[in-house]
PDB file as gemmi writes it, atoms N, CA and C in Angstrom:
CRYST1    1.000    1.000    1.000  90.00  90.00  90.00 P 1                      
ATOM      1  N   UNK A   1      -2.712  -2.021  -8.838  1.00  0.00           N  
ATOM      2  CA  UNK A   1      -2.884  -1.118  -7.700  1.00  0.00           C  
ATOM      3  C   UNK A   1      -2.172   0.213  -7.925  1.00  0.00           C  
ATOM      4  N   UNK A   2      -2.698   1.208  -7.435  1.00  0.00           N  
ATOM      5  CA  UNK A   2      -2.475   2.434  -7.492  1.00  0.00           C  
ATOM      6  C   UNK A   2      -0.983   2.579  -6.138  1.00  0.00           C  
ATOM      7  N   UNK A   3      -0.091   3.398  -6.312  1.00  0.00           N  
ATOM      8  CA  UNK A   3       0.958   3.376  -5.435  1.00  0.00           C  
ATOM      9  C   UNK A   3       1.032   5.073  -5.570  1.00  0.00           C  
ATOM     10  N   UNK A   4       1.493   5.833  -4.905  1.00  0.00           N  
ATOM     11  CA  UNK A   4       1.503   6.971  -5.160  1.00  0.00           C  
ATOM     12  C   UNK A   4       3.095   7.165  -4.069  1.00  0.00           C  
ATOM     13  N   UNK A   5       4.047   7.753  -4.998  1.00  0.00           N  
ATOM     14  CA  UNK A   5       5.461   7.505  -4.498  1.00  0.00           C  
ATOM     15  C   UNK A   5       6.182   9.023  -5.580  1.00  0.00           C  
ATOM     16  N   UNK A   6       7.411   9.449  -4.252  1.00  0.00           N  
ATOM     17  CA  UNK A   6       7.627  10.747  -4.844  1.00  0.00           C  
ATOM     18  C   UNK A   6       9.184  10.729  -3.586  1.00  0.00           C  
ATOM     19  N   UNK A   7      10.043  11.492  -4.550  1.00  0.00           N  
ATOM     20  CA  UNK A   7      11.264  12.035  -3.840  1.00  0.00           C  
ATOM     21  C   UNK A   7      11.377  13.753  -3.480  1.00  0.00           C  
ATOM     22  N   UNK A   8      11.663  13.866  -2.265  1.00  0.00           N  
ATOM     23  CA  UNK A   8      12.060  15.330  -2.136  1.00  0.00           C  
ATOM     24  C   UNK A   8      10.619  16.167  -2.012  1.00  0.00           C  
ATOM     25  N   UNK A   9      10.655  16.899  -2.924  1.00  0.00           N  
ATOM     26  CA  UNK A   9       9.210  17.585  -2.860  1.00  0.00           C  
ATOM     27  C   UNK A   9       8.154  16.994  -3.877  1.00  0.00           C  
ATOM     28  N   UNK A  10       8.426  15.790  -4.625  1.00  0.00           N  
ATOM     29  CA  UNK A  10       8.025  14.583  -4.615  1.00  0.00           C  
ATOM     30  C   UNK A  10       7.122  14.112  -3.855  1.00  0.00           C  
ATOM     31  N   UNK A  11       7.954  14.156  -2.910  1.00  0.00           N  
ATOM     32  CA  UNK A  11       7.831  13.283  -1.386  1.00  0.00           C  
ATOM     33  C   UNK A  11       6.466  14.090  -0.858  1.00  0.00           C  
ATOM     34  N   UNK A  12       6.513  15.230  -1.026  1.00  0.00           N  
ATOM     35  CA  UNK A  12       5.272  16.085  -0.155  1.00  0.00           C  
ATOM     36  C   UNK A  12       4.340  16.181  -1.423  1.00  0.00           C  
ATOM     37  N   UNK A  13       4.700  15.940  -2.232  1.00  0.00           N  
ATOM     38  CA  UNK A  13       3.432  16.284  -3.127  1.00  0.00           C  
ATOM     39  C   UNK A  13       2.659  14.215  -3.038  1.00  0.00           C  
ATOM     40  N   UNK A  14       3.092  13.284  -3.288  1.00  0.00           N  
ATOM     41  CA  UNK A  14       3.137  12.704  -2.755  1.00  0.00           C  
ATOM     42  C   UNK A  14       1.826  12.049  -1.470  1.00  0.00           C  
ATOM     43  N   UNK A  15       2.697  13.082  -0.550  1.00  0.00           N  
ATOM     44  CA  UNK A  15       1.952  12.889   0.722  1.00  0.00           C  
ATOM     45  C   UNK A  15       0.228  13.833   0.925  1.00  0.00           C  
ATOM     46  N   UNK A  16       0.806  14.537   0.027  1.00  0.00           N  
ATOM     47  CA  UNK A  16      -0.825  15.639  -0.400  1.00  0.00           C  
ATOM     48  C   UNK A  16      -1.876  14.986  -1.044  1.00  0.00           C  
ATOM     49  N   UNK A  17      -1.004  14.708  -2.230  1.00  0.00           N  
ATOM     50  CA  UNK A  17      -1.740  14.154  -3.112  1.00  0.00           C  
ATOM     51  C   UNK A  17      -2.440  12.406  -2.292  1.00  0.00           C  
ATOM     52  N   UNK A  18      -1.988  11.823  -1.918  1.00  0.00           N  
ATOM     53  CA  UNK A  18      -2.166  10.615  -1.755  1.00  0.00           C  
ATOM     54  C   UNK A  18      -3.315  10.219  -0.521  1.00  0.00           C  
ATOM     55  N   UNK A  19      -3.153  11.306   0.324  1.00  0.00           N  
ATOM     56  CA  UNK A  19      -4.034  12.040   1.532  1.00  0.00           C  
ATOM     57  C   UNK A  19      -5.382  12.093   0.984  1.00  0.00           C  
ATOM     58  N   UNK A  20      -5.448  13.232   0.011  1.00  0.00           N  
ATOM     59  CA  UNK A  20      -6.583  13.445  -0.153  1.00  0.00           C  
ATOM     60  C   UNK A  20      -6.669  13.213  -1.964  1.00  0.00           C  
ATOM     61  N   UNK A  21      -6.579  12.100  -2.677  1.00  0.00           N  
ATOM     62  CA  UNK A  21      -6.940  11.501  -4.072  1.00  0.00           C  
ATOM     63  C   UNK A  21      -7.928  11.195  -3.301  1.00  0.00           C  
ATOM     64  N   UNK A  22      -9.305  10.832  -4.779  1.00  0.00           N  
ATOM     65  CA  UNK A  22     -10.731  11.013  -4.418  1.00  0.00           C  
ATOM     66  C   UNK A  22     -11.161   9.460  -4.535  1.00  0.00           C  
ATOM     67  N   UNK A  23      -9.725   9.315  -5.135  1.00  0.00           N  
ATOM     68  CA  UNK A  23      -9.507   7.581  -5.860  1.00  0.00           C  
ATOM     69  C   UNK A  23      -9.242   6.212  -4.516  1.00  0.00           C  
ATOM     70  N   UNK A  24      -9.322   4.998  -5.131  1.00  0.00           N  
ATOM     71  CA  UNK A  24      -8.307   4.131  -4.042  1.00  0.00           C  
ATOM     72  C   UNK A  24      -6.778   4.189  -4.262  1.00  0.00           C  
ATOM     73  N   UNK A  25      -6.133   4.445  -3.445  1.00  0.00           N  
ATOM     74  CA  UNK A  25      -4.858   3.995  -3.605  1.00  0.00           C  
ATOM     75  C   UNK A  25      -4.348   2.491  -2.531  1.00  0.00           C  
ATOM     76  N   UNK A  26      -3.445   1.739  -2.942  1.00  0.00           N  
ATOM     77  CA  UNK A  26      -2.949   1.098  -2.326  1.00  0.00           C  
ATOM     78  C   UNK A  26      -1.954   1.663  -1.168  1.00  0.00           C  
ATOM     79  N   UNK A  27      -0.751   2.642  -1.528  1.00  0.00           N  
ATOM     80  CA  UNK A  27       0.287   2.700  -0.605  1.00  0.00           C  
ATOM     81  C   UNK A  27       0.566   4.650  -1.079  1.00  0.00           C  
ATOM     82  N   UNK A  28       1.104   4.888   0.150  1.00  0.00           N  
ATOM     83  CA  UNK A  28       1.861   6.122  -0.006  1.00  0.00           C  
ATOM     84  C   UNK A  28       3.379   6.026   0.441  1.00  0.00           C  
ATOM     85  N   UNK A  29       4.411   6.339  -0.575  1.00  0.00           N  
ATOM     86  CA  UNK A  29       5.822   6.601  -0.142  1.00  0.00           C  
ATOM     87  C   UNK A  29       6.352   7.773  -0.550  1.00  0.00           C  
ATOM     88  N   UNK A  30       6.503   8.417   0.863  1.00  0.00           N  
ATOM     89  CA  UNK A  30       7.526   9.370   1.110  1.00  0.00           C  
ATOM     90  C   UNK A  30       9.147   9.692   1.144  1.00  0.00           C  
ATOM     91  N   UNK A  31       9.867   9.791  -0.037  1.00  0.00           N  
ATOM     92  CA  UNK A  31      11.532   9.689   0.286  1.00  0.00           C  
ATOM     93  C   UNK A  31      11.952  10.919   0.378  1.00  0.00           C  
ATOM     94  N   UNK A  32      12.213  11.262   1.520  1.00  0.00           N  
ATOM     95  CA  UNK A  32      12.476  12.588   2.070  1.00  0.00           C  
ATOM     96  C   UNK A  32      11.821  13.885   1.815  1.00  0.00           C  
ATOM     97  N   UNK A  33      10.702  13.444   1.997  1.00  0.00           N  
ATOM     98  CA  UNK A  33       9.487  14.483   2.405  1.00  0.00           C  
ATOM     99  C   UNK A  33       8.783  14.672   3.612  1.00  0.00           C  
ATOM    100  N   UNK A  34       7.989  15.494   3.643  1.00  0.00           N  
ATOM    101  CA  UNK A  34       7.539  15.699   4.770  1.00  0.00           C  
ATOM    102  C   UNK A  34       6.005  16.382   4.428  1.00  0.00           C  
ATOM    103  N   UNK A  35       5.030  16.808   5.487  1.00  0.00           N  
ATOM    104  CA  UNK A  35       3.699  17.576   5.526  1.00  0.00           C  
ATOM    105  C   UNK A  35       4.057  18.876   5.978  1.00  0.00           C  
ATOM    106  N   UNK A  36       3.782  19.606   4.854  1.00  0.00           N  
ATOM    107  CA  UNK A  36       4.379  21.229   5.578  1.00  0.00           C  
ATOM    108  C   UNK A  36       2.736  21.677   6.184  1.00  0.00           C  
ATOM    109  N   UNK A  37       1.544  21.500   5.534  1.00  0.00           N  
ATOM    110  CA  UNK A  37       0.793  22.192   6.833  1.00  0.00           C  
ATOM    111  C   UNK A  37      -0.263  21.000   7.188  1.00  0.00           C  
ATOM    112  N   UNK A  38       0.293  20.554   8.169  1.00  0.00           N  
ATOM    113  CA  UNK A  38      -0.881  18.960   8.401  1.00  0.00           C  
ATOM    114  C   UNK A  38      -2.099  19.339   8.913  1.00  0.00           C  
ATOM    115  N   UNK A  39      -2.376  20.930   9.217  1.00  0.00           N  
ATOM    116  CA  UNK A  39      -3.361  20.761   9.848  1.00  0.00           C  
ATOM    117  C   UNK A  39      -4.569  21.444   8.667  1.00  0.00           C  
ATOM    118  N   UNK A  40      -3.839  21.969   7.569  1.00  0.00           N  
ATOM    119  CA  UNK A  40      -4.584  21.197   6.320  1.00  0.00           C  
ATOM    120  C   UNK A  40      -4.919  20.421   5.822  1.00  0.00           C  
ATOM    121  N   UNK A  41      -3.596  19.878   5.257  1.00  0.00           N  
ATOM    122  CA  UNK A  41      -3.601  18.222   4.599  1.00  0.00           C  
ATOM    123  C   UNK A  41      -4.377  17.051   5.224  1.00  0.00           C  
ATOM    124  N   UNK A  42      -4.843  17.116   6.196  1.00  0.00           N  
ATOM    125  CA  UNK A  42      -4.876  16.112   7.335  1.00  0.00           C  
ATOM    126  C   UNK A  42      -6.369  16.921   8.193  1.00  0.00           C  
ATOM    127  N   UNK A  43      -7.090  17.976   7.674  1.00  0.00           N  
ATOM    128  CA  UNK A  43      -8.007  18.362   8.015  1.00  0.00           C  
ATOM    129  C   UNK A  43      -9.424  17.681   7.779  1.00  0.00           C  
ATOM    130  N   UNK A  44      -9.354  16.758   6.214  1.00  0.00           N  
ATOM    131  CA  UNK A  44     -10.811  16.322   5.794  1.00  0.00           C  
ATOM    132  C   UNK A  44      -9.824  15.179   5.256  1.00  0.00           C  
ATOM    133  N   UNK A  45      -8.939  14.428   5.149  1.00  0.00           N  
ATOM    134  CA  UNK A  45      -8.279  13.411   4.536  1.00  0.00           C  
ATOM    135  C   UNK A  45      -9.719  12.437   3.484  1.00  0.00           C  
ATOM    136  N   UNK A  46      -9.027  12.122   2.252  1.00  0.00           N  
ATOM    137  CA  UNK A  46     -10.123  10.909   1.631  1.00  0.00           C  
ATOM    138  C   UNK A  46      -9.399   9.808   1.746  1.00  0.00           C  
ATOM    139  N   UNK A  47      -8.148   9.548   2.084  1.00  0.00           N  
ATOM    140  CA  UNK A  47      -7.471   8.061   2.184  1.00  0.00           C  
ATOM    141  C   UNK A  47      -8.129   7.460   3.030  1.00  0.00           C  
ATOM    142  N   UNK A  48      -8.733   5.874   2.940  1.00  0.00           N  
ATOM    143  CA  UNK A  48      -8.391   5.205   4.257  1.00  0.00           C  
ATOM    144  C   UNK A  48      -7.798   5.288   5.112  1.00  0.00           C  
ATOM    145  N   UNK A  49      -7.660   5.406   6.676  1.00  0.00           N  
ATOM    146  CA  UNK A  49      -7.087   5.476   7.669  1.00  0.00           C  
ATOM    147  C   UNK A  49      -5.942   3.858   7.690  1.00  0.00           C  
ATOM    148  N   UNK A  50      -6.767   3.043   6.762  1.00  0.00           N  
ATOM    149  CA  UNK A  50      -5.572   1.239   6.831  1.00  0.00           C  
ATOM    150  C   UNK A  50      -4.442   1.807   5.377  1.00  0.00           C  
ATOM    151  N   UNK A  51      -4.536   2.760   4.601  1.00  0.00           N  
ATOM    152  CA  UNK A  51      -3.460   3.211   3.650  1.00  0.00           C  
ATOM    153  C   UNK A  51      -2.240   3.283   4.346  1.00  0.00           C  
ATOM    154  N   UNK A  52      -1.457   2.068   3.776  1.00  0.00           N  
ATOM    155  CA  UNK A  52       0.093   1.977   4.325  1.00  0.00           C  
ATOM    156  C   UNK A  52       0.764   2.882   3.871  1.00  0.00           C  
ATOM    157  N   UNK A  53       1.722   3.835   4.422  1.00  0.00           N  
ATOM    158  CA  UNK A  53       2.660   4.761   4.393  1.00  0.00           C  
ATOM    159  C   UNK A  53       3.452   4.670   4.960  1.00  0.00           C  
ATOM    160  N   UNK A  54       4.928   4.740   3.664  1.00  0.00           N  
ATOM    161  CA  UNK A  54       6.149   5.152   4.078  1.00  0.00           C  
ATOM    162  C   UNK A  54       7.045   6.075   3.867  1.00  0.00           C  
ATOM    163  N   UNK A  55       7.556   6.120   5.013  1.00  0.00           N  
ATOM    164  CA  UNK A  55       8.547   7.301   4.786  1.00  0.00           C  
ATOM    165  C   UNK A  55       9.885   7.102   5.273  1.00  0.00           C  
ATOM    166  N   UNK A  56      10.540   7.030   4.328  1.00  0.00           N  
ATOM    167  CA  UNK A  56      12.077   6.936   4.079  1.00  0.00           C  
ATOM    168  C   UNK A  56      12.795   8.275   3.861  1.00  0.00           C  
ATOM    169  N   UNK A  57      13.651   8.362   5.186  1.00  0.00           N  
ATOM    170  CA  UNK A  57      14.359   9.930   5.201  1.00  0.00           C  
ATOM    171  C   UNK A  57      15.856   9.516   5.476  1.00  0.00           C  
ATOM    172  N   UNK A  58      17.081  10.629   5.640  1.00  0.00           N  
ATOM    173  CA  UNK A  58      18.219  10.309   6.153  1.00  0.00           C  
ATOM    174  C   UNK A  58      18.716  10.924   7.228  1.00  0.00           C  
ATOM    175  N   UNK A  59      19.211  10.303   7.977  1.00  0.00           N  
ATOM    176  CA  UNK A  59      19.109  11.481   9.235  1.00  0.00           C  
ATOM    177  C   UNK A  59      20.181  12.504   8.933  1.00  0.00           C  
ATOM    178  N   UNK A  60      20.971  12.491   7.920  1.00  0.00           N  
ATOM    179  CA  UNK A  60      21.655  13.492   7.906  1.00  0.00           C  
ATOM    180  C   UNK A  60      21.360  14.600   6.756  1.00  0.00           C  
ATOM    181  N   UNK A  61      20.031  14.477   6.444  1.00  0.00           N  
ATOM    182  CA  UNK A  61      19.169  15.448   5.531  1.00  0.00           C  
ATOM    183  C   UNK A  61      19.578  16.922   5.928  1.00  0.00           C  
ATOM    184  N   UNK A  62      20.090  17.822   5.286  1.00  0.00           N  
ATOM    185  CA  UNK A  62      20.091  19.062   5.504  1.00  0.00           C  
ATOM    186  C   UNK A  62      18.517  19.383   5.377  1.00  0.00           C  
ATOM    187  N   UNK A  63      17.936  18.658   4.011  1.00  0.00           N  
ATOM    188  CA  UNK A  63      16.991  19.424   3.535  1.00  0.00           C  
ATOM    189  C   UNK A  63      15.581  18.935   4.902  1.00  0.00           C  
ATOM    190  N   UNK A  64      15.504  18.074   4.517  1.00  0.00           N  
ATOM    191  CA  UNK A  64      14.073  17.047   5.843  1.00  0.00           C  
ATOM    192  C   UNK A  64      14.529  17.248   7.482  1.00  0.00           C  
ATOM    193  N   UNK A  65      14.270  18.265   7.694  1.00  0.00           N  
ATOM    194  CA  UNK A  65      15.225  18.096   9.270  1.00  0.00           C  
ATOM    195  C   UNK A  65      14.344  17.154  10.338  1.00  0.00           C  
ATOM    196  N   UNK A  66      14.830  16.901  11.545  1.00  0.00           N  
ATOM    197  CA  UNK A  66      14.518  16.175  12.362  1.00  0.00           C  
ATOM    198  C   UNK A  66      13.258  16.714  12.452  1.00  0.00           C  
ATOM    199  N   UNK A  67      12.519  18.256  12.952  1.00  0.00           N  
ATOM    200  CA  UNK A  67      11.662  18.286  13.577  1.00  0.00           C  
ATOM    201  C   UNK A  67      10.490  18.057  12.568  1.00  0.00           C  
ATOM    202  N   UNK A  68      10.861  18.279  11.157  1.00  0.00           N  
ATOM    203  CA  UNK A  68       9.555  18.113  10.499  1.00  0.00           C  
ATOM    204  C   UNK A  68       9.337  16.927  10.233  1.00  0.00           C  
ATOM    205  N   UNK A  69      10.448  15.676  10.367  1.00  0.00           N  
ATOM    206  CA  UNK A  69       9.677  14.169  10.223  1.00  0.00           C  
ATOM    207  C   UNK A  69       8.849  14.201  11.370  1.00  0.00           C  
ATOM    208  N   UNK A  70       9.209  14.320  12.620  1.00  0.00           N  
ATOM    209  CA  UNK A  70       8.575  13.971  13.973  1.00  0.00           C  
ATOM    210  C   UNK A  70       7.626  14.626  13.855  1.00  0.00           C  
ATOM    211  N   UNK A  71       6.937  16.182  13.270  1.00  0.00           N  
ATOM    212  CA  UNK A  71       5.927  17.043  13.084  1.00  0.00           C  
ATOM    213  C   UNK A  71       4.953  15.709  12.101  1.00  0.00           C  
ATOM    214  N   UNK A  72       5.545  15.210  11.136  1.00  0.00           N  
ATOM    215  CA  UNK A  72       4.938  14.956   9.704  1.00  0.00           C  
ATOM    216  C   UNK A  72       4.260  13.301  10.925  1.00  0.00           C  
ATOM    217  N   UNK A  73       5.109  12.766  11.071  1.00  0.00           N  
ATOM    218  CA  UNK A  73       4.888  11.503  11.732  1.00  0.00           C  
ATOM    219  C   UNK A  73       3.703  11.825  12.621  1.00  0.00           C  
ATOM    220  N   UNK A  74       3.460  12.497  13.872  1.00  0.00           N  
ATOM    221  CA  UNK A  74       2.666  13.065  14.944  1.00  0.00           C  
ATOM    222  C   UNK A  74       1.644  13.356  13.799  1.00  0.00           C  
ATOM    223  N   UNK A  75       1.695  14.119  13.339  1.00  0.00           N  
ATOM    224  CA  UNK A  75       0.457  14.369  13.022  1.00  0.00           C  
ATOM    225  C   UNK A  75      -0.337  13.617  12.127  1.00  0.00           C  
ATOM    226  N   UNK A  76       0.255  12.139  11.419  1.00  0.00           N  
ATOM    227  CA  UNK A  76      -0.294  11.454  10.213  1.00  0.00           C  
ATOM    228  C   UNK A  76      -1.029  10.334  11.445  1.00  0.00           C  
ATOM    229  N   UNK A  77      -0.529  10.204  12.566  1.00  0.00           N  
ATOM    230  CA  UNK A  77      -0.587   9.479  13.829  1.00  0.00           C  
ATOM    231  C   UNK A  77      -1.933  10.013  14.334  1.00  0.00           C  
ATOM    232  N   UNK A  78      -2.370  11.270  14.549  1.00  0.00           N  
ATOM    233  CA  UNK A  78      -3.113  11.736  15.287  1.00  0.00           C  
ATOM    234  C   UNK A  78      -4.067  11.843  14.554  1.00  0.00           C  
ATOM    235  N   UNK A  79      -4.373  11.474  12.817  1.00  0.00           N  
ATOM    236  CA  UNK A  79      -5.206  11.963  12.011  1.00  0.00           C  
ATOM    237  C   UNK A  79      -5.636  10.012  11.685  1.00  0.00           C  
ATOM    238  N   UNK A  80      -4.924   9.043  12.404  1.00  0.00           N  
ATOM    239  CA  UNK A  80      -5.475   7.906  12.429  1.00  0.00           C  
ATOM    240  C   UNK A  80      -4.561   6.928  11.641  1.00  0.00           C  
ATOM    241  N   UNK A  81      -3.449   7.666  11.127  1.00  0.00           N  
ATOM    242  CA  UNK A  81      -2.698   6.497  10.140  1.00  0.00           C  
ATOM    243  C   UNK A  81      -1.886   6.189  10.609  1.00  0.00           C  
ATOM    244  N   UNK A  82      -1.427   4.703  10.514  1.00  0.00           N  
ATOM    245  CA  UNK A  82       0.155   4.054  10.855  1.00  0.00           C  
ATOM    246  C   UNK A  82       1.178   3.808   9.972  1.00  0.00           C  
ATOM    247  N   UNK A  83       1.958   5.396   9.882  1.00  0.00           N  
ATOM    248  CA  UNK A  83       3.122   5.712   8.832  1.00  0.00           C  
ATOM    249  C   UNK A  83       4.102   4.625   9.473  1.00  0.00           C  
ATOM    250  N   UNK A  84       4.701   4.144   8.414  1.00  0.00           N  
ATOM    251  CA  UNK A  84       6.637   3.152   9.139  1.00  0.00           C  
ATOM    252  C   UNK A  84       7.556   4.112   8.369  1.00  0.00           C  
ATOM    253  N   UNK A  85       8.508   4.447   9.421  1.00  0.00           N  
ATOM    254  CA  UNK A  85       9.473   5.665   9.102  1.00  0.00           C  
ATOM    255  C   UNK A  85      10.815   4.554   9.452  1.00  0.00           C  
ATOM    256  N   UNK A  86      11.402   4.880   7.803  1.00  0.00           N  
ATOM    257  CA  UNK A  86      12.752   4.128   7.657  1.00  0.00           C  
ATOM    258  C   UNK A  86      14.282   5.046   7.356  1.00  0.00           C  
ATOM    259  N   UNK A  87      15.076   4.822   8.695  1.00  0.00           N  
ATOM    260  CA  UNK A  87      16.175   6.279   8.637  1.00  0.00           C  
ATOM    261  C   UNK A  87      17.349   5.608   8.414  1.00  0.00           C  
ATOM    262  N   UNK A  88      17.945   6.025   7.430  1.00  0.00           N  
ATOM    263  CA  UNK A  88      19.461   5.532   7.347  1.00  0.00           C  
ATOM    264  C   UNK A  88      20.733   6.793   7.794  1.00  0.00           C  
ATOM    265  N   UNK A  89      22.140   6.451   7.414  1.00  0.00           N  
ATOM    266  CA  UNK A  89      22.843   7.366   8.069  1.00  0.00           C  
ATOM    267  C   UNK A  89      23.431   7.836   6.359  1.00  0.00           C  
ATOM    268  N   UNK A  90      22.129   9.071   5.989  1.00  0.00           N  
ATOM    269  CA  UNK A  90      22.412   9.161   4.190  1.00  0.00           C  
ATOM    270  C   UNK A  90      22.115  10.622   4.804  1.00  0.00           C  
ATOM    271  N   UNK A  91      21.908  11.395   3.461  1.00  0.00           N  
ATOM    272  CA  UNK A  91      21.830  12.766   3.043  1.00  0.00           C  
ATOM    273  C   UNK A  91      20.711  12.961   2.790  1.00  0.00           C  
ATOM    274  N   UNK A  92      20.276  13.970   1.438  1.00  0.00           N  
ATOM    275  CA  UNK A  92      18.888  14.295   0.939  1.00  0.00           C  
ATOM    276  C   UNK A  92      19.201  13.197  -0.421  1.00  0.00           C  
ATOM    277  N   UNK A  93      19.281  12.011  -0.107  1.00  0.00           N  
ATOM    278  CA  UNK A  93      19.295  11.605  -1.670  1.00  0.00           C  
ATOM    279  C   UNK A  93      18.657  10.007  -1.419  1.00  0.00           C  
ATOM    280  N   UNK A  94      18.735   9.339  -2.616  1.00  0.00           N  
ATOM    281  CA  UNK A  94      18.392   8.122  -2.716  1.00  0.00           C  
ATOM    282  C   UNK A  94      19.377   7.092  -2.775  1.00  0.00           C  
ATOM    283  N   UNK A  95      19.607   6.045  -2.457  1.00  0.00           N  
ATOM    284  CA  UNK A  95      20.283   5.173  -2.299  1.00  0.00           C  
ATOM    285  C   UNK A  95      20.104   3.395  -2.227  1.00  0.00           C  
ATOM    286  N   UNK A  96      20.789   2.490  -2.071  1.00  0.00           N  
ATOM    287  CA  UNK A  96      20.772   1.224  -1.772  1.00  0.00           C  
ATOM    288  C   UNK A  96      19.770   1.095  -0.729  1.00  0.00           C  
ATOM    289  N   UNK A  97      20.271   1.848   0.478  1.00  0.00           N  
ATOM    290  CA  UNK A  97      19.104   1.545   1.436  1.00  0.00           C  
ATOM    291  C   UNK A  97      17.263   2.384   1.240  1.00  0.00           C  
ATOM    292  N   UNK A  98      17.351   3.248   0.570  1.00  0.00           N  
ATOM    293  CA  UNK A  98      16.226   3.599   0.266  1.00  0.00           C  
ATOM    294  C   UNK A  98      15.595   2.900  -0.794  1.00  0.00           C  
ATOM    295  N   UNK A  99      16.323   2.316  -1.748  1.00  0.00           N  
ATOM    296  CA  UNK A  99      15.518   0.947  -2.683  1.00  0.00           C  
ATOM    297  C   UNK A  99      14.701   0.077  -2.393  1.00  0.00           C  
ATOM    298  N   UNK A 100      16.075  -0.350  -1.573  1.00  0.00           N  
ATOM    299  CA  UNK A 100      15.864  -1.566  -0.679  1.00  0.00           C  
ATOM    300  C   UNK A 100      14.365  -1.499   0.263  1.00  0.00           C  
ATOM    301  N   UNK A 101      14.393  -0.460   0.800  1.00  0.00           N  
ATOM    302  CA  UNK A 101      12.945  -0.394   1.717  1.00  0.00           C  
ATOM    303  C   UNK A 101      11.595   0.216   1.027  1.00  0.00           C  
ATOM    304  N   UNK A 102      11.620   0.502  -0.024  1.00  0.00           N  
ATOM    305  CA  UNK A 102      10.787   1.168  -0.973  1.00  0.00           C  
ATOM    306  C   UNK A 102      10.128  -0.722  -1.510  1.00  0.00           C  
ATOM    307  N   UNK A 103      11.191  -1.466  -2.378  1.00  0.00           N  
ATOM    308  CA  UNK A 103      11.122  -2.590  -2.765  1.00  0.00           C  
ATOM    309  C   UNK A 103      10.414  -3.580  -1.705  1.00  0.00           C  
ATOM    310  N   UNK A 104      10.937  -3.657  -0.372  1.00  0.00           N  
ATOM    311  CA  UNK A 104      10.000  -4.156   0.690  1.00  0.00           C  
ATOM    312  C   UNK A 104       8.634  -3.993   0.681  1.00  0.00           C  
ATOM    313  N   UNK A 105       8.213  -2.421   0.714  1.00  0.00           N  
ATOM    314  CA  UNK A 105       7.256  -2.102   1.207  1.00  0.00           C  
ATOM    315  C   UNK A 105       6.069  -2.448  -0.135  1.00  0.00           C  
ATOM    316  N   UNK A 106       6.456  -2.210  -1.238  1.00  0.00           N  
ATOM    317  CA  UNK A 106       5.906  -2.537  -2.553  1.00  0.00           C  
ATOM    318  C   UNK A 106       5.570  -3.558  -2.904  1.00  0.00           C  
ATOM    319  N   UNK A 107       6.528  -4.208  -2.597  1.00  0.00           N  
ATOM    320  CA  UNK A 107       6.271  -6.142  -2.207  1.00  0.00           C  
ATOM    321  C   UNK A 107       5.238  -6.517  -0.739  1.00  0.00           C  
ATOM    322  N   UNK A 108       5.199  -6.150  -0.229  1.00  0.00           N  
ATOM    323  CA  UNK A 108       4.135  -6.431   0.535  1.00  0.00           C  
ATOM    324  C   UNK A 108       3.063  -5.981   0.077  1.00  0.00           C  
ATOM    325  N   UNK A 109       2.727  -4.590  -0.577  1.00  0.00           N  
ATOM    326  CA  UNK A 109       1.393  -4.232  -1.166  1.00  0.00           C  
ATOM    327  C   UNK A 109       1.160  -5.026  -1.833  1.00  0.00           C  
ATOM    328  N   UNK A 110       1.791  -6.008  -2.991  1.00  0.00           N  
ATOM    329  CA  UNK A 110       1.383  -6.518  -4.189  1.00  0.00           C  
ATOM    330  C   UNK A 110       0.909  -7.840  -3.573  1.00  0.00           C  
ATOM    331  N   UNK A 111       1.610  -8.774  -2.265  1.00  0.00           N  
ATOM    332  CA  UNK A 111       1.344  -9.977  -1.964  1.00  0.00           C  
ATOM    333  C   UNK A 111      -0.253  -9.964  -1.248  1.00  0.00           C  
ATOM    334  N   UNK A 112      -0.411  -8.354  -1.065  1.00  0.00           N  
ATOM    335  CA  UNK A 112      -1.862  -8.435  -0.494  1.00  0.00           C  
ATOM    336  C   UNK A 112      -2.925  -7.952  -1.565  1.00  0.00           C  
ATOM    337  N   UNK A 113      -2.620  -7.447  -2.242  1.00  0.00           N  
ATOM    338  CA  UNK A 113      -3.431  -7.033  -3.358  1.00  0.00           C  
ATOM    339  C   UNK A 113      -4.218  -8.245  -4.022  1.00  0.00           C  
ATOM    340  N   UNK A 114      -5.435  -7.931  -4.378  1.00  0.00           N  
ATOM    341  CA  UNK A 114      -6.356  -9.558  -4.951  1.00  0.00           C  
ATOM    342  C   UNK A 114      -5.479  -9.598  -6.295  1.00  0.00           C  
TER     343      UNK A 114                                                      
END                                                                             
């Protein structure tokens, strides 16, 4: 299975790319990224609307601030997808708890995958 996973601006390329690949993908993960113009990205989408997406941020991100997860979230919401947004009390970086929920979410793609 195809996974399409990215950190930082990673994370938004990522979320671009994974939106609109022409391909199947299984999963999209976001680690501290966001959709800077959703009402592009999110204008003609080719993903399935059932493409699981996550997004793993920290709430104490200088870089990912509050309003653009809640922007990025709302609008992946309103374009038909059910993103799971996982927040720890981290920075702009990666960590134990961002493994950890990356590894979850990856493991569930694979137990459903034929």
């Amino acid at each position: 299975p195809v996974i399409i996973m990215g950190f930082s601006q990673g994370a938004c390329m990522a979320l671009e790319t994974g939106l609109n690949y022409k391909g199947n993908i299984e999963g999209i993960i976001s680690m501290s990224g966001f959709i800077e113009y959703p009402e592009k990205t999110l204008a003609r989408p080719r993903a399935s609307r059932r493409t699981p997406i996550l997004r793993v941020r920290g709430i104490l991100d200088p870089v990912v601030q509050e309003d653009d997860t809640q922007e990025t979230m709302k609008s992946l919401r309103g374009a038909g997808y059910q993103p799971e947004l996982r927040e720890s009390m981290m920075g702009h970086k990666i960590n134990y708890f961002t493994i950890t929920e990356v590894s979850r979410f990856i493991q569930g793609l694979l137990d459903k995958s034929p």
